[in-house]
C-alpha positions, 0 to 999 in steps of 0.5 A, spaced: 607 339 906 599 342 907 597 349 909 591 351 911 587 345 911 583 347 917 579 352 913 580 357 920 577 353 925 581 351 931 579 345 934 573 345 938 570 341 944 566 335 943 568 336 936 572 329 935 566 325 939 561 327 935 567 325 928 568 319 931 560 317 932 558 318 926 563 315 922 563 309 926 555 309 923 558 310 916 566 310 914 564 315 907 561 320 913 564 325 910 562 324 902 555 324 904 551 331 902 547 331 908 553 331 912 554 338 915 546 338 916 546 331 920 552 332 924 549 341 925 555 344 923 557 348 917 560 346 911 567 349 912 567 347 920 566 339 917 572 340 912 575 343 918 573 337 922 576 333 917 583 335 917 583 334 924 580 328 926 585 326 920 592 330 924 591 327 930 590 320 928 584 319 930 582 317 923 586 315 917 584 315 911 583 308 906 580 307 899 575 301 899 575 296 893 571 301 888 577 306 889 573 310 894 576 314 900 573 312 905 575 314 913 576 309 918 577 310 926 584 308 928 586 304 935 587 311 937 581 314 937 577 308 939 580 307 945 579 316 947 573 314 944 571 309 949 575 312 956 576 320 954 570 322 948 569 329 950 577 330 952 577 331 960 583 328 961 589 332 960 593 326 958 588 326 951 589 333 950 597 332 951 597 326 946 593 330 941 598 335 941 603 330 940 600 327 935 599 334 931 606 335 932 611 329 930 610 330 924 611 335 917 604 333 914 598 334 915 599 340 919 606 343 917 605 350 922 604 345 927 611 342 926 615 348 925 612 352 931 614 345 936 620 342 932 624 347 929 622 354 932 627 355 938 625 363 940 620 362 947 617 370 946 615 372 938 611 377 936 605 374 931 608 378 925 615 375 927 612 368 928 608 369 920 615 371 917 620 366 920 614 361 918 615 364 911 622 364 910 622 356 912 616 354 908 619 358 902 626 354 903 623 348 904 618 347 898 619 348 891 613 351 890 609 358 892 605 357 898 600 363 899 602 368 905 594 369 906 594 361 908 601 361 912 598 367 916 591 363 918 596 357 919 599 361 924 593 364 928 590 358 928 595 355 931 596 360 937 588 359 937 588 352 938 592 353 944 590 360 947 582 359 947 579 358 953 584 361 957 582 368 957 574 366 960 572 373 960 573 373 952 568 374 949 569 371 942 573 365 946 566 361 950 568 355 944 574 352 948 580 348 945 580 342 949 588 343 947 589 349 950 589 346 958 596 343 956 598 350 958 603 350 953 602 357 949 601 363 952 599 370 948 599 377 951 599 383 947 601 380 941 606 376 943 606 369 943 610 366 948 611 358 947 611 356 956 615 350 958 612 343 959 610 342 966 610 334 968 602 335 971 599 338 965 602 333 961 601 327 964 606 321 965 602 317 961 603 322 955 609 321 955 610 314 956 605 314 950 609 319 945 616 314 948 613 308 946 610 311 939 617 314 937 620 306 939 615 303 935 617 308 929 623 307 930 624 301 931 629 302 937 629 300 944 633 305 947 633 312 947 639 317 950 637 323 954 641 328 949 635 324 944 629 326 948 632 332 949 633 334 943 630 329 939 624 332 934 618 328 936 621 328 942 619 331 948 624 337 948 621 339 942 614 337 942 613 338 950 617 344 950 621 340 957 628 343 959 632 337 961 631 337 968 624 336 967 625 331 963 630 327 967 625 328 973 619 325 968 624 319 967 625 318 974 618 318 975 617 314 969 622 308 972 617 307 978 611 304 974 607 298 978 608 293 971 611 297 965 617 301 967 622 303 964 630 302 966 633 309 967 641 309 966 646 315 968 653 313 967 660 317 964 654 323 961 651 318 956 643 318 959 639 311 956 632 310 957 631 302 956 623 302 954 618 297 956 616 291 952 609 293 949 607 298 944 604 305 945 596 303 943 597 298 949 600 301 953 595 307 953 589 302 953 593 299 960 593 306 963 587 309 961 582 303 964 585 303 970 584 310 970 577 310 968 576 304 974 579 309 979 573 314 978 568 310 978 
């Protein structure tokens, strides 16, 4: 598992478009000198803009035929390039956030807090010792407190930057944080409930039809949905009447929708036909031809 690798710096707005930009010219972006001075950011804010890029799928990372790394853009990030590049729509942040969270590497805190984590109010200090205690279980390996800590306040920050506007040192917005899913008052952390409108029921199609294609299923029970981690319980924090709400709306889809069934408490959702990819360049299209 991986701690640390942001080097701080929560993601920033504008930061993904100018990633994918610049690698799109040259796959080795990262490994040349000039990079930081190029693309006007600090050296370590590059390294952090690495991690990111690779934590959301917006990038991967390959190895030439020199047995260089090298990073290629993803279907992903071509298709938020293409129709959402600064993050305007609240389904890409969701879709971002989903991707950051399903699973344990490269962001490991990311996982924890949305997966495992059940408690909905904790204190930063009580959220860095349940990080710790499950990190220490988890890893034959000593990880630093320090790291674990910048984990966790980067964390929250992802989330909370640009809520509180009148905040000085919160003018730089995360373009995750409209997705409303953490709130932080006083110190306390409060992890808030999925709300449908926030989230997108083009995310959430997305996250079903990604998990259907790892999976390799065609089916998925509510219990799974509900519980389920990379799931919407988990990962959107969505109780099961919200959920069930979502999949209702989800049946009535003009071309991809789903088939819903409740019979004898055993709830199954039977998804539609087309992967994930397809599906958000589908939607993200007809949206973009909506607004013009």
């Amino acid at each position: 598992m991986a701690y640390g690798q942001h080097q701080s710096f929560y993601l920033r707005d504008r930061w993904l478009s100018k990633g994918i930009k610049h690698l799109m010219g040259d796959s080795r972006f990262f490994y040349n000198k000039e990079s930081f001075e190029i693309i006007g950011l600090g050296k370590n804010m590059l390294q952090s803009l690495r991690f990111w890029l690779v934590a959301t799928k917006i990038i991967e990372e390959k190895f030439n035929n020199e047995q260089k790394k090298l990073h290629c853009v993803t279907q992903l990030g071509d298709i938020i390039y293409k129709f959402d590049r600064f993050i305007r729509f609240y389904e890409t942040a969701s879709i971002l956030h989903y991707e950051l969270t399903k699973d344990k590497e490269p962001a490991t805190a990311w996982y924890w807090f949305f997966n495992i984590v059940r408690q909905e109010f904790l204190s930063k200090e009580e959220l860095l010792q349940l990080f710790i205690e499950w990190v220490s279980r988890e890893e034959n390996r000593e990880i630093s407190t320090k790291s674990l800590k910048r984990d966790i306040e980067c964390l929250v920050k992802l989330y909370t930057a640009g809520q509180a506007s009148f905040d000085p040192e919160e003018v730089i917005q995360s373009p995750i944080y409209k997705i409303g899913l953490i709130e932080e008052k006083n110190g306390i952390v409060h992890k808030r409930n999925g709300q449908i409108e926030k989230i997108g029921l083009t995310a959430l199609m997305y996250s079903l039809l990604d998990y259907k294609d790892r999976k390799e299923v065609e089916t998925i029970s509510v219990e799974e949905i509900v519980n389920e981690e990379g799931l919407w319980g988990r990962v959107f924090n969505m109780n099961r009447t919200t959920i069930v709400n979502a999949l209702e709306m989800l049946t009535n889809h003009r071309v991809y929708k789903i088939s819903f069934t409740r019979t004898n408490n055993l709830d199954t959702v039977k998804l539609p036909s087309i992967s994930a990819i397809d599906y958000l360049e589908y939607e993200y299209k007809r949206k973009v031809e909506a607004l013009v």
